[in-house]
N, C-alpha and C positions, 0 to 999 in steps of 0.2 A: 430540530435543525440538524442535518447531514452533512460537511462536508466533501465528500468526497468530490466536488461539489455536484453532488446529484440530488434533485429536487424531487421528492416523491409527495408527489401533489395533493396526494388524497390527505396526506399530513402537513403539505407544505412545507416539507420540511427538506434546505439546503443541503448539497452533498458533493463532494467531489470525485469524480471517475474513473471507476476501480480499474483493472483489464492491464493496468501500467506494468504487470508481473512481467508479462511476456514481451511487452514492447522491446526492451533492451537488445532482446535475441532478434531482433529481424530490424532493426531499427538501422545495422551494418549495410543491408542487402539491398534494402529500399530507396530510390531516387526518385524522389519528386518527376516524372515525366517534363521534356522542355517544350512540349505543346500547349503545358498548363499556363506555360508563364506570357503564351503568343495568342491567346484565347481575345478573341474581340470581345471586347466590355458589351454588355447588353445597353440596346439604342435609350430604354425606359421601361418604366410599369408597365407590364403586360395586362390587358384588358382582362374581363374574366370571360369573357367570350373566346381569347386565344386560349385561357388557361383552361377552360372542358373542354377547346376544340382538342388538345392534346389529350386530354382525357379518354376523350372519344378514341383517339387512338389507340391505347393501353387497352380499353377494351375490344377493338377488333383485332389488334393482335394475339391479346388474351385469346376471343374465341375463337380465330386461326389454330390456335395450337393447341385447344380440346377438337376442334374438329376433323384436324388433319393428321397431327403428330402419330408417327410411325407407330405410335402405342398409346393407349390412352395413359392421359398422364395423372397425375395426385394435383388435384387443380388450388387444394390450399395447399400445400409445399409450394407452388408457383406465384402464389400471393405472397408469401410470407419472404421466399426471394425473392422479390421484388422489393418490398416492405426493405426488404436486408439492402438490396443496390441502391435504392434512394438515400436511405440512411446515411451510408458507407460512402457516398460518392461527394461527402459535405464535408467530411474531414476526417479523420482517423481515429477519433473517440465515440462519435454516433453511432447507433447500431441497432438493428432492430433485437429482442431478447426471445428465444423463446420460451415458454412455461419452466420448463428444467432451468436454461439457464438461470431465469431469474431470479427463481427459487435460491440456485446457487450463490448467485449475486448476495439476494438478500441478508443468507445464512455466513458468507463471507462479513458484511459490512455489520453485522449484530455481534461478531464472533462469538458466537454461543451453535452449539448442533446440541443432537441427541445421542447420548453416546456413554464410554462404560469411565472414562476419565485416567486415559494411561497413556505416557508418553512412551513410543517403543522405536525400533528400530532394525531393519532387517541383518541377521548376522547368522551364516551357515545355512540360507536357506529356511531359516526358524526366523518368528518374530521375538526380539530379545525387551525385555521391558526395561526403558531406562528408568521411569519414576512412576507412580502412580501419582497426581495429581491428588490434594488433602480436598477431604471432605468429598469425595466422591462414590460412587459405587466401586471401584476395582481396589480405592485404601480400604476402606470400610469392611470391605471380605475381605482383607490380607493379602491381596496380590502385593507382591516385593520387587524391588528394582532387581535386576539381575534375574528374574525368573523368564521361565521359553516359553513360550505360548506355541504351543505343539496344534492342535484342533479348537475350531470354535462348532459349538455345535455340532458334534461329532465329524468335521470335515476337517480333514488334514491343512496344515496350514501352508506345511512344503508344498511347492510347484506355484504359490500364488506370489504374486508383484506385492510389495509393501503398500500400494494403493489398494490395492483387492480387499488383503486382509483388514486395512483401517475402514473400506466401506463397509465389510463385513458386521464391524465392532460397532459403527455408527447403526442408528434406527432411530425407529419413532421413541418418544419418552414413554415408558412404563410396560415397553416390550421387554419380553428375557432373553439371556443367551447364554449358554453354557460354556465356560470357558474353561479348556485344560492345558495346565502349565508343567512343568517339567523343572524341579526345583536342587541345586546343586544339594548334596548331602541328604535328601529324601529318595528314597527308594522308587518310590512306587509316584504317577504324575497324579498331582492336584486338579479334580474338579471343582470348577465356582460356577453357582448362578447367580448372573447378573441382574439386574433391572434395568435398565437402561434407564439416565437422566439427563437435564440439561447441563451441558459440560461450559463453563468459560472458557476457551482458549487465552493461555496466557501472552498477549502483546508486549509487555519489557519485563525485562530480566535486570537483576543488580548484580554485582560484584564489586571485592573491592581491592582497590591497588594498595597496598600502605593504606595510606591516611584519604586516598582516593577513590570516591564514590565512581564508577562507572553504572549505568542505566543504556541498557540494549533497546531500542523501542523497533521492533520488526515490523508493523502497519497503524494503521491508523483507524483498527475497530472500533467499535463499539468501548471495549475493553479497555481504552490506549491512555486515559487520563487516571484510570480508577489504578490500572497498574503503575503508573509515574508516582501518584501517590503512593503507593505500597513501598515503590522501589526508594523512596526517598525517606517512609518511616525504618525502613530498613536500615541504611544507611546510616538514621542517627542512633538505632540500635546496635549497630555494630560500634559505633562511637561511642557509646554509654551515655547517649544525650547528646554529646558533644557534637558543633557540626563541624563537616567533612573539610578538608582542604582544599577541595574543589570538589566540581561534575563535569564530568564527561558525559555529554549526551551522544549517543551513538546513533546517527538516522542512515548510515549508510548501507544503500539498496533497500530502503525502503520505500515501498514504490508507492504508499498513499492510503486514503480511506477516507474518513470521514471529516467533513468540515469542520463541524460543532467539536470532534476531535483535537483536532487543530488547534481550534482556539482556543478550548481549555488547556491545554497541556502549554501553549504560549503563554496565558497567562498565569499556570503556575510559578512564572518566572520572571512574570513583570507585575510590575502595581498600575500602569496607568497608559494609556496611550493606543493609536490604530492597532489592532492586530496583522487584518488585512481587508481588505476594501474590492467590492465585484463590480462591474459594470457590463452591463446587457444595453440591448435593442429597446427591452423596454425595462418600465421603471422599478416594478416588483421582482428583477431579475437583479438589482442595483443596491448593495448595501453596505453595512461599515460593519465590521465586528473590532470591538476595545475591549483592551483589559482592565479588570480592576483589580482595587487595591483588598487586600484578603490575608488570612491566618497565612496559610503557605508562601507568597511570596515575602511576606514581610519576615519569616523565620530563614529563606534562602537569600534576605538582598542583601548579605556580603561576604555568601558562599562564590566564588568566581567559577566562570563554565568555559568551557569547551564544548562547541556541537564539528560533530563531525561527519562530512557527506561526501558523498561519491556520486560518480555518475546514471549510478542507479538508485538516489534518493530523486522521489520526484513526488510533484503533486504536492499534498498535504504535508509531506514531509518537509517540501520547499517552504510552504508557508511559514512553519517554524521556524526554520534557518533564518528566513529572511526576514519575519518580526526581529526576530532576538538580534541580528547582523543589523538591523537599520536603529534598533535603540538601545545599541551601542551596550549590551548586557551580556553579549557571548560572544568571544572570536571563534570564527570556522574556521577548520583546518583540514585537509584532504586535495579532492580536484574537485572540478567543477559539476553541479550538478544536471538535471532531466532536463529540466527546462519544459515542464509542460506546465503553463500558464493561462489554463484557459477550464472555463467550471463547466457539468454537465450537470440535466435532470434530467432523473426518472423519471419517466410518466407511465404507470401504469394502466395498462388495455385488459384487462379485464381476464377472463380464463385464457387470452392470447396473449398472455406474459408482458411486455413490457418496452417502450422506447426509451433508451439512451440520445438525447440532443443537448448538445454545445449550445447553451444560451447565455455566457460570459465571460470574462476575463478577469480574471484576478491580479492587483497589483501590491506589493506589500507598502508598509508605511508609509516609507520614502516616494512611493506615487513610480516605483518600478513594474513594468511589467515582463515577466522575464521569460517570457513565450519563445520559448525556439532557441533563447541563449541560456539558461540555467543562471544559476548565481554561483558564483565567484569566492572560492573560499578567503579569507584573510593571509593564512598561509599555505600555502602548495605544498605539500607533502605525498611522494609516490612512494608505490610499494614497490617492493623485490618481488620482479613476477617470474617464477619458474620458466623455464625454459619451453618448456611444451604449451603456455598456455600468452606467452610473449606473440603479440599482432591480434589475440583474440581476447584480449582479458580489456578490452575500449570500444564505448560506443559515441557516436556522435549525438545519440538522444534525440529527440524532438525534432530540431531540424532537422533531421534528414526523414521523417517520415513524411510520406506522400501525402500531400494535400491538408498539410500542418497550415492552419490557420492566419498567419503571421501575427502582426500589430504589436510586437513586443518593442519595449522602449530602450533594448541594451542590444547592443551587435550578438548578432545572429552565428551560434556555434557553428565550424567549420571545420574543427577537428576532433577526434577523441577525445575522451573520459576515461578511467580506469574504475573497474566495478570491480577489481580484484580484492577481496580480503582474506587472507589467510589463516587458518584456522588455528593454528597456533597462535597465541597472544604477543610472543618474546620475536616470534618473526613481524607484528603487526607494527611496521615504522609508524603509522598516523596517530594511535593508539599509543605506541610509547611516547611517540613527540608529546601528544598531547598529556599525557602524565608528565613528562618530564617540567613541561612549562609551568604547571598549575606548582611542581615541588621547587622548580625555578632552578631545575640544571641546566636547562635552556632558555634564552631571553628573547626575545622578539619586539620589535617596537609595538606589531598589534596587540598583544596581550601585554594588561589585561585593554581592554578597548575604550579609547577613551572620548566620551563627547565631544561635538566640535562646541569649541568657545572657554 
């Protein structure tokens, strides 16, 4: 079962609709067209006699444009957009995939690739290693945080984009590649042969404030429950057993991932109850995911939480928010979030990669569906946005993208979101709100949240 909600049929398995990275960034720019909203409703069910006669069509235009077109054309590239404008003209998450991308997709929503296992970062033109990643090939031969990755394979690394060089590092599992690094107080630069293996990408991070557990959770791979637990054994190791004074869950600008995700990481924090609930056209599209009662939430039910989102937490991420916001276990704190509301499956087409289709909507507990309007934090908390980044650090999400679905059950967003967080922690107002409340230098009537009755 997937999340994201993308259905990848050959497994059957639920998922929710990756792609949400980039929506934010064009999501400003994009207006629903007002011809869409003037559209005469269709009279009834089209016979299937009208539906090949239009058929028939697509094909004589098809062989118009092998016959005629000023140059012979690539006549699957013309299928495959087409395949793409069908898709695309249903709503904003459908899509047709090609082979690469879906490959990409896949390797996205598994978060695992083939690779040397080093977190790095470009600086001077060198790649700079921030960590190597434990138990991998680049700790295991001694690569060091702080070392420069000069040549991979004997090819210089200067003049390449930090993406070049990471596809570089990435391969098949059990290929080699030679890496030389360039190490402060060694003379002479270090060669390492690698092996290449499969790497986990790490999805949350812990830190901690005082007595306050923070947990970063970036998407909603594969990864995303197995690191929630890590981050939370962590936690009571840094307590010496003891638990935390709160959690801060951190989902903001997470843009989503997997379903079955989702609902694990919700139910690390509740014992019982909807998680979140789909509904389709048809009936195997239609289901209920609960929580249950288990070791971990029963060691966290009177650790108190803060989740916190922005208007770049969407999807998957929303689903969390909004279990934990409907039974009354977590105040949210921030703006408001994506508000994409609606599940997609994969259907995979064979060496032709793959269709992405919108086959339901998702509503949390409370029987919300929060398509085009996001959810609503508890307390509103903005950040201090630099001056250069003030009018572009807000999107309106969802609603404003073209041909968004609607049927959501909460008023429909109209103005910005702020997706801004600042990289320093001591500038991050949401983030200290949210510390301050759980130590109670700050009082709120929502927190901590209390059941009706």
């Amino acid at each position: 079962m997937r999340l994201t909600p993308l259905r990848i049929v050959a497994s059957m398995a639920a998922v929710f609709a990756l792609g949400l990275a980039c929506a934010p960034l064009i999501a400003q720019d994009q207006t629903p067209p007002a011809a869409a909203d003037a559209a005469a409703p269709a009279s009834g069910p089209r016979t299937p006699d009208e539906v090949y006669s239009d058929l028939d069509l697509f094909g004589e235009v098809f062989d118009r444009i092998r016959a005629e077109y000023v140059e012979a054309p690539d006549e699957r590239k013309l299928i495959h957009a087409a395949l793409q404008g069908m898709l695309t003209s249903l709503d904003p998450h459908s899509g047709y995939m090609e082979p690469v991308e879906y490959s990409d997709v896949q390797e996205d929503t598994s978060g695992q690739f083939g690779g040397l296992g080093i977190e790095v970062q470009m600086e001077d033109g060198v790649i700079k290693v921030v960590s190597p990643i434990d138990d991998t090939p680049a700790a295991k031969a001694g690569i060091l945080a702080n070392d420069f990755i000069v040549e991979l394979d004997g090819t210089q690394v200067q003049g390449l984009t930090l993406d070049q060089a990471v596809e570089k590092m990435r391969g098949q599992v059990g290929t080699k590649i030679t890496v030389t690094v360039v190490r402060e107080g060694v003379t002479e630069p270090l060669k390492f042969e690698l092996t290449r293996d499969i790497i986990a990408t790490r999805a949350a991070r812990m830190s901690m404030e005082g007595d306050v557990g923070v947990i970063r959770l970036a998407r909603f791979s594969e990864q995303a429950f197995v690191g929630i637990q890590k981050a939370i054994d962590d936690i009571y190791k840094a307590g010496d057993g003891k638990a935390p004074k709160g959690i801060v869950l951190d989902l903001r600008n997470n843009p989503g991932g997997l379903v079955d995700q989702a609902v694990l990481v919700s139910d690390a924090f509740l014992k019982q109850g909807a998680v979140v609930l789909t509904r389709g056209r048809v009936d195997s599209e239609s289901s209920r995911y609960d929580a249950k009662p288990d070791a971990l939430d029963a060691k966290l039910a009177d650790v108190p939480m803060v989740v916190l989102i922005n208007g770049g937490s969407a999807s998957a991420a929303e689903i969390v928010a909004g279990a934990l916001q409907d039974h009354k276990r977590a105040t949210l704190v921030g703006t408001r979030s994506f508000g994409k509301g609606s599940v997609q499956s994969i259907i995979p087409l064979g060496a032709d990669g793959a269709m992405r289709l919108t086959t339901a909507r998702y509503y949390t507990p409370n029987n919300r569906s929060i398509q085009a309007s996001g959810i609503q934090p508890d307390i509103v908390i903005t950040q201090d946005v630099p001056e250069e980044f003030k009018g572009r650090d807000e999107i309106i999400g969802e609603a404003a993208l073209p041909g968004e679905i609607g049927g959501g059950t909460e008023e429909k967003a109209t103005v910005g979101s702020s997706v801004y967080v600042p990289a320093e922690k001591d500038k991050d107002n949401q983030l200290q709100y949210a510390i301050k409340l759980i130590d109670g230098v700050e009082t709120n009537a929502a927190y901590p949240p209390k059941a009706a009755g």
